[in-house]
C-alpha positions as CSV (number, residue, x, y, z in Angstrom):
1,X,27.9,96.5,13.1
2,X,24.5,97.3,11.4
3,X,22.8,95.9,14.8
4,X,25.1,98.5,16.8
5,X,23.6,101.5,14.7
6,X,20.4,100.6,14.6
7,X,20.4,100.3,18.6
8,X,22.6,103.5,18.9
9,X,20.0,105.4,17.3
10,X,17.2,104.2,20.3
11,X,19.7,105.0,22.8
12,X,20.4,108.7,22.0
13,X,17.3,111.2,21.8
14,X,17.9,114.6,21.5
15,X,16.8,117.9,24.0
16,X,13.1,118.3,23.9
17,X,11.5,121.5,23.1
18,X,9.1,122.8,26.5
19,X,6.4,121.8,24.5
20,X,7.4,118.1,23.8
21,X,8.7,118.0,27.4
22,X,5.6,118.9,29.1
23,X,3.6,116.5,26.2
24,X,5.9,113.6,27.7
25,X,5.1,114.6,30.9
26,X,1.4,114.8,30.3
27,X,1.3,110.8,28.6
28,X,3.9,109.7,31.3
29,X,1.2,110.6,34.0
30,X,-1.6,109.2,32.2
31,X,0.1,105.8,31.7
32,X,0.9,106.1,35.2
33,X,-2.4,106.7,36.8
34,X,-3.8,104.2,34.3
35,X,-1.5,101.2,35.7
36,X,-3.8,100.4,38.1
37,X,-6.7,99.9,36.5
38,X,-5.2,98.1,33.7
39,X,-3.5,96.1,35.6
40,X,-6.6,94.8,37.7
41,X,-8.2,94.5,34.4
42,X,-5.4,91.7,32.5
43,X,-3.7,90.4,35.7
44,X,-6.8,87.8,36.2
45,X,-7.3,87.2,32.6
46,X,-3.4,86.0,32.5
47,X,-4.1,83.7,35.7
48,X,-6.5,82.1,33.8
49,X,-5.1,82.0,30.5
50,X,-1.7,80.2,32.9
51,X,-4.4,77.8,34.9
52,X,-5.6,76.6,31.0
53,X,-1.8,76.2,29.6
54,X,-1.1,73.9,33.8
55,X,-4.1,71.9,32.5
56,X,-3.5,71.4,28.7
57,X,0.0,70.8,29.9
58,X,-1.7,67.7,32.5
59,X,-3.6,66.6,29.3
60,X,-0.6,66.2,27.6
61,X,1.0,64.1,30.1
62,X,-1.0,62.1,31.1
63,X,-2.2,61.0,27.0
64,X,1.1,60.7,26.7
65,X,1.3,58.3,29.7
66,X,-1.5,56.1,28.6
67,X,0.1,55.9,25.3
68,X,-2.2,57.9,23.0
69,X,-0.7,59.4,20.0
70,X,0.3,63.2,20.2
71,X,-1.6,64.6,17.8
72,X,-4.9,62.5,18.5
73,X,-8.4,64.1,18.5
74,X,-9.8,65.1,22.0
């Protein structure tokens, strides 16, 4: 019940004034044109933070393969 409230009061927002329309307006645009360049910006950092998880991962297995211990210094 308290859950249900709490997302009820996210779900409903009230009529905007002009001002606060146009204010919404104005931050959706600039997030939008941003996108892009954000985008360019993360999307290769998160390839190689996922290429260094595929090889820790490989590390893993294959110490675990030869026997080592899990929690044994590199």
């Amino acid at each position: 019940m308290r859950f249900q409230k709490q997302v009820g009061i996210f779900m409903y927002t009230p009529p905007h004034s002009e001002s606060q329309s146009a204010r919404k307006y104005r931050l959706l645009s600039r997030s939008l044109s941003s996108h892009g360049e954000i985008c360019s910006f993360v999307m290769p950092q998160l390839a190689t933070l996922g290429d260094a998880l595929k090889r820790l991962e490989r590390q893993q297995s294959l110490r675990k393969a030869c026997g080592e211990a899990e929690d044994a210094p590199s």
